[in-house]
C-alpha positions as CSV (number, residue, x, y, z in Angstrom):
1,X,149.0,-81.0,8.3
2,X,145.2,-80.0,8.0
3,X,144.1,-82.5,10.9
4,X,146.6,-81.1,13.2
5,X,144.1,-78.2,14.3
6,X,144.8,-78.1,18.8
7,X,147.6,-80.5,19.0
8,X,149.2,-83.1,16.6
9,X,147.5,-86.8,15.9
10,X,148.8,-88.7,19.4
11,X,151.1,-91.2,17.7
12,X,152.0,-89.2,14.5
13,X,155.2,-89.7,13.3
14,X,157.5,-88.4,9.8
15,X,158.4,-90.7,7.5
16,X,160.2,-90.4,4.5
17,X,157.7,-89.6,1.1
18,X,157.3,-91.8,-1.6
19,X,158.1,-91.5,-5.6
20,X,157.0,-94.3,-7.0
21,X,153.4,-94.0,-8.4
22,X,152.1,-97.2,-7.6
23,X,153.0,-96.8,-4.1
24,X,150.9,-93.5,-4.2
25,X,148.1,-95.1,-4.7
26,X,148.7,-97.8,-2.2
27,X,148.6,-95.5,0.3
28,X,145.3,-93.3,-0.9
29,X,143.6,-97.0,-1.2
30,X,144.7,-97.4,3.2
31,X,143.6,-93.5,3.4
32,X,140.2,-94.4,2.6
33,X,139.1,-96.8,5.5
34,X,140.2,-93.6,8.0
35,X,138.1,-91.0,5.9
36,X,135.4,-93.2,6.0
37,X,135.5,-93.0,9.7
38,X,135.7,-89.8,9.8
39,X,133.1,-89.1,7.4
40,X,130.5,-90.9,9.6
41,X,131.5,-88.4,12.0
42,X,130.3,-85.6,9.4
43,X,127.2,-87.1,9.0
44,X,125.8,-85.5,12.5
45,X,126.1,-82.2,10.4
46,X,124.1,-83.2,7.3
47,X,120.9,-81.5,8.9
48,X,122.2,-78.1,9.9
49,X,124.4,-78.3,6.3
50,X,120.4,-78.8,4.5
51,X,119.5,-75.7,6.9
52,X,122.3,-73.3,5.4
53,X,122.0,-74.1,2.0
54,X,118.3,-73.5,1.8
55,X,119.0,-70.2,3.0
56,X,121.7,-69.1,0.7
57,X,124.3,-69.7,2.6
58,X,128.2,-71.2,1.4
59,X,131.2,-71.9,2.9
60,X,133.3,-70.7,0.5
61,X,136.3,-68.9,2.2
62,X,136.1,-64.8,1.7
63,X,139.9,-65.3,-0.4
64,X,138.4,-67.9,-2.4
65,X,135.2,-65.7,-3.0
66,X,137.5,-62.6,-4.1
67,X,139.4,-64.6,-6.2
68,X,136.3,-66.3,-8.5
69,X,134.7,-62.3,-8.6
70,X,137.9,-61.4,-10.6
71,X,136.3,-63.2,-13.5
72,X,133.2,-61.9,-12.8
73,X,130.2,-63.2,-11.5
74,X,129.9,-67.5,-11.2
75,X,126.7,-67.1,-12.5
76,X,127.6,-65.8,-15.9
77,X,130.5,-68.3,-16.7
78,X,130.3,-71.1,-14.7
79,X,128.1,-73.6,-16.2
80,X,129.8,-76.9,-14.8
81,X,131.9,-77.2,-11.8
82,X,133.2,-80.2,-10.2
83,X,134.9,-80.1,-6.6
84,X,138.1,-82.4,-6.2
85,X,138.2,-84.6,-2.9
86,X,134.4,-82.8,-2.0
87,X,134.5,-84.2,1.4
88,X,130.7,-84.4,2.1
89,X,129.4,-81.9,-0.2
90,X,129.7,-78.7,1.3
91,X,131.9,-76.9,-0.4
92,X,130.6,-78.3,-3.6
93,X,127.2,-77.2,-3.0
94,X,127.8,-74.0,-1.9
95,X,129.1,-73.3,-5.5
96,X,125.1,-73.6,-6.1
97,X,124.5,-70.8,-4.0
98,X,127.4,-68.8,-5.4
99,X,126.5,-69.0,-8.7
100,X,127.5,-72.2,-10.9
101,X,124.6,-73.9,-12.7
102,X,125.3,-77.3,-11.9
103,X,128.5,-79.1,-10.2
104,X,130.4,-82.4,-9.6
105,X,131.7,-83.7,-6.7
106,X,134.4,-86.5,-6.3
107,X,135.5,-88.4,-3.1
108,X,137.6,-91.5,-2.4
109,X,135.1,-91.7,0.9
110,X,131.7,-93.7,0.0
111,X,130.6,-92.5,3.1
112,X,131.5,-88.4,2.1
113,X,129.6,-88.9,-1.1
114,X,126.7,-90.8,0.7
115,X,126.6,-87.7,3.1
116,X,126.4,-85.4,-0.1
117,X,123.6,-87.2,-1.6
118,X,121.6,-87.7,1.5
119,X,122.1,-83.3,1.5
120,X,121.4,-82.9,-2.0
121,X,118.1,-85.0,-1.9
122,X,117.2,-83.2,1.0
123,X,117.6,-80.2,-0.8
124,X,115.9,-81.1,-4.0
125,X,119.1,-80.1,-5.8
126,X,119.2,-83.6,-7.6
127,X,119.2,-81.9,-10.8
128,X,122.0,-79.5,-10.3
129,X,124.7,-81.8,-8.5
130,X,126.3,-85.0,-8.7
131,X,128.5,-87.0,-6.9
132,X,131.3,-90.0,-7.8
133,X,133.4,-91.8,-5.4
134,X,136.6,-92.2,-6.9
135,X,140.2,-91.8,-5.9
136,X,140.7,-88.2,-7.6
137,X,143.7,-89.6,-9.5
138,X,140.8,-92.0,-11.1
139,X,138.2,-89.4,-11.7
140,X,135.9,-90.8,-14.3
141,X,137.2,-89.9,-17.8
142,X,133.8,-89.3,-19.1
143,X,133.9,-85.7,-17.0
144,X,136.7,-84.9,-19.0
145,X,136.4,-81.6,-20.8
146,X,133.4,-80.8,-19.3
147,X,133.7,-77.7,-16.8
148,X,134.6,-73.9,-16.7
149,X,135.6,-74.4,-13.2
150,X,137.7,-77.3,-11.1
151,X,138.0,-76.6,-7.8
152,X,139.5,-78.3,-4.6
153,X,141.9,-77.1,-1.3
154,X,140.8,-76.7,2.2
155,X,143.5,-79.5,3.0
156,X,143.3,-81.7,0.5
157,X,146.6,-81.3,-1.5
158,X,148.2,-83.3,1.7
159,X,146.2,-86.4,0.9
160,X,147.6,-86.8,-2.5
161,X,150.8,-88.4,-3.5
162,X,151.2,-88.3,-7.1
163,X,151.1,-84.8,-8.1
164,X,152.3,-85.4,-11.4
165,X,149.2,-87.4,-12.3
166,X,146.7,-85.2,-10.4
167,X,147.6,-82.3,-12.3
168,X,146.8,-83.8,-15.1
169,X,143.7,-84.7,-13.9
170,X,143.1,-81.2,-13.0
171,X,144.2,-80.4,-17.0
172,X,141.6,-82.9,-18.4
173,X,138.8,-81.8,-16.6
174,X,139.1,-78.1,-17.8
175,X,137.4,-76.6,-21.2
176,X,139.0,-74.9,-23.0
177,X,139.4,-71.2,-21.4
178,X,138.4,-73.0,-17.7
179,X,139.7,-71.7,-14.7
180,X,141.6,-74.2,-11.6
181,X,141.8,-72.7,-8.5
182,X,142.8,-74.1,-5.0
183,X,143.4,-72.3,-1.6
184,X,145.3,-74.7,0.9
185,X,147.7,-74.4,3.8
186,X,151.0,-72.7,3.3
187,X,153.6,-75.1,2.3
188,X,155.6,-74.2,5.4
189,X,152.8,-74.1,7.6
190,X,153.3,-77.7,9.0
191,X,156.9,-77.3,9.9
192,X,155.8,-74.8,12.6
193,X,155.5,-76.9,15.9
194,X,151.5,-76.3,16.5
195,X,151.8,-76.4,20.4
196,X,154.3,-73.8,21.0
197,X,153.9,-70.1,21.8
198,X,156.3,-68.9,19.3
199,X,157.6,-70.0,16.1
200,X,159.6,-73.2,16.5
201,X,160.4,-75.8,13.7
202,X,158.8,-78.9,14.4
203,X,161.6,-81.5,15.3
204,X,162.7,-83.5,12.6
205,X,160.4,-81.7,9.8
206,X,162.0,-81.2,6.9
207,X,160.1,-78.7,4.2
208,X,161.2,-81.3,1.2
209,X,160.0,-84.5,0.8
210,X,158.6,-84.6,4.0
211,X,155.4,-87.0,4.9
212,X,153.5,-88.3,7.7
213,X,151.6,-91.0,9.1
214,X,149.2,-91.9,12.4
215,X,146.5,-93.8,13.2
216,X,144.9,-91.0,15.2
217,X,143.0,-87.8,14.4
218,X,143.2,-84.6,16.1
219,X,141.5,-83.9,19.6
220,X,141.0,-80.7,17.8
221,X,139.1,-82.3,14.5
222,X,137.4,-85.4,15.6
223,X,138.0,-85.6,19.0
224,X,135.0,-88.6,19.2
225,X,137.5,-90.7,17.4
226,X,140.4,-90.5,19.4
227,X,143.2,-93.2,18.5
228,X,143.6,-96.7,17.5
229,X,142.3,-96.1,14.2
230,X,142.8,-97.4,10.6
231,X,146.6,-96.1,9.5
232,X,146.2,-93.0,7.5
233,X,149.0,-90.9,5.2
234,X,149.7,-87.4,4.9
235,X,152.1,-85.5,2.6
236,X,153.5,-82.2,2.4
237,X,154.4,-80.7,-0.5
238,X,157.0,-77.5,-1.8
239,X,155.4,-75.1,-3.8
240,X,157.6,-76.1,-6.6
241,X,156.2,-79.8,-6.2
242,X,152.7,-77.9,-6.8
243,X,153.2,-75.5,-9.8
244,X,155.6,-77.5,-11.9
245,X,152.7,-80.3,-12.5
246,X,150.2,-77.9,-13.2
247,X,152.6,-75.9,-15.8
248,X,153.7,-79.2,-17.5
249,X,150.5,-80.6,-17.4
250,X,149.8,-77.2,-20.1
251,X,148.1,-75.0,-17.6
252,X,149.3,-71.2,-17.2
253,X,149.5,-69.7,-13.8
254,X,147.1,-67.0,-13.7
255,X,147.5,-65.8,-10.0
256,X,149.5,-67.1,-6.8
257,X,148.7,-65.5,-3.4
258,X,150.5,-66.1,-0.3
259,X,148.0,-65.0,3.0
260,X,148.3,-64.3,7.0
261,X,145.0,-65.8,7.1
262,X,144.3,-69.3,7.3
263,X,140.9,-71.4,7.3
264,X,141.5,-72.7,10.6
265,X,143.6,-72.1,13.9
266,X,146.8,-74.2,12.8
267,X,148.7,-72.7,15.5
268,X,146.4,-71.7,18.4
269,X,149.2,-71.1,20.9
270,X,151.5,-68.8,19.1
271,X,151.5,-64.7,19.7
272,X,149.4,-62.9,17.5
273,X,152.5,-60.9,16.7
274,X,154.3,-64.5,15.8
275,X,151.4,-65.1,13.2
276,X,151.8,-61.6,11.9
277,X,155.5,-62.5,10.5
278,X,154.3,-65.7,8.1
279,X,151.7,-67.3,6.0
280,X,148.8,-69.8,6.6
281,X,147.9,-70.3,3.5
282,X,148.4,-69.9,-0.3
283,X,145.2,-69.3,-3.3
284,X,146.4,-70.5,-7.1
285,X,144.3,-69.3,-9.8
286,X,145.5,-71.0,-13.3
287,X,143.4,-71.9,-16.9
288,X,144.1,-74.1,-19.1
289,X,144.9,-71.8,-22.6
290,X,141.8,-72.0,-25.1
């Protein structure tokens, strides 16, 4: 799981994962009190965030970067971009300094989006970002065909339950011709027991339908926090469970990429020769047909 960066959440434990749909969004509706938590927490970065954008700056990860300048540069067919679960804004406004014209960002977290418009008034950018907070399986349906580019990862597929629906989420969003692409951990990153020094399944994980749940976050992430907080729910995910959605949903799988690099240290005590031998993360690069 994303938050399990130094050592696991104290009291996290597996559960079994849900099917049913309602129950999905049961648990993003109890996901959003912890975020919100952990959003005020991001709020201590909104200044230095302001800093690096004004000079250029994004935080877009070097394998997302290479995969984007495969279709050439942002700024010559990216007009609208919208960021799923944005977070506070980062990411999303980094897309600015990449290239897109103008871009979207959507968060279950009122206190994420209030930290992305408190950055994006700083910057002056009001004109060329806006922000919604909605659960992304409830993204407004008057974005719908409206961008060239829908972009989310960075640990976000774990928070979502419902595939099925997301993907079609992801689907409506696109024009004609747009481009979906997502870089997120390796599906078999979280069975890897995080504390260990070489590669050890994490008791009791099980690669399908496997899901979690604390009321912690990681020393590691938001070590302020520490434990006793609101109950928050995690979910892993095959990469069957992620393509099959996105094909039905009647996108075509442009490019899958499986990497040794990750976007942060999810297992800081193995050997470096240990990491060598599997991945950290996976890119997906898909458009929905014109």
């Amino acid at each position: 799981m994303p938050d399990r960066i130094d050592e696991p959440d104290e009291d996290f434990r597996l559960v079994p994962a849900i099917t049913d749909p309602a129950q999905a969004r049961r648990l993003h509706a109890e996901n959003v009190a912890a975020w919100d938590q952990a959003a005020a927490d991001y709020s201590s970065l909104n200044e230095e965030r302001v800093k690096l954008l004004r000079q250029g700056e994004s935080h877009l990860h070097p394998l997302e970067r290479a995969n984007l300048a495969r279709l050439g540069p942002l700024s010559d067919w990216c007009r609208e971009a919208v960021h799923l679960q944005c977070s506070s804004g980062f990411d999303a406004l980094s897309l600015l300094n990449e290239g897109a014209h103008h871009v979207v960002g959507v968060d279950i977290s009122p206190v994420h989006i209030g930290n992305a418009r408190w950055v994006t008034n700083e910057l002056g950018w009001g004109d060329r970002a806006e922000w919604y907070v909605a659960d992304v399986l409830d993204t407004p349906h008057e974005l719908d065909g409206r961008f060239e580019l829908v972009y989310t990862g960075m640990g976000a597929l774990c928070w979502i339950h419902d595939l099925v629906a997301w993907a079609g989420v992801v689907a409506r969003l696109l024009r004609p011709g747009g481009v979906f692409h997502v870089l997120d951990n390796h599906p078999t990153i979280w069975m890897w027991d995080d504390l260990s020094d070489d590669l050890r399944v994490y008791p009791g994980v099980s690669y399908f339908d496997q899901a979690g749940e604390s009321t912690s976050w990681s020393p590691g992430y938001l070590p302020e926090l520490g434990g006793g907080l609101p109950r928050k729910h995690e979910r892993s995910w095959t990469f069957a469970d992620v393509l099959n959605p996105l094909i039905a949903a009647g996108l075509r799988i442009e490019r899958l990429g499986e990497h040794r690099e990750g976007y942060f240290d999810a297992l800081p005590n193995l050997r470096e020769s240990e990491k060598a031998r599997i991945p950290f993360s996976f890119t997906l690069l898909a458009r929905r047909p014109v």
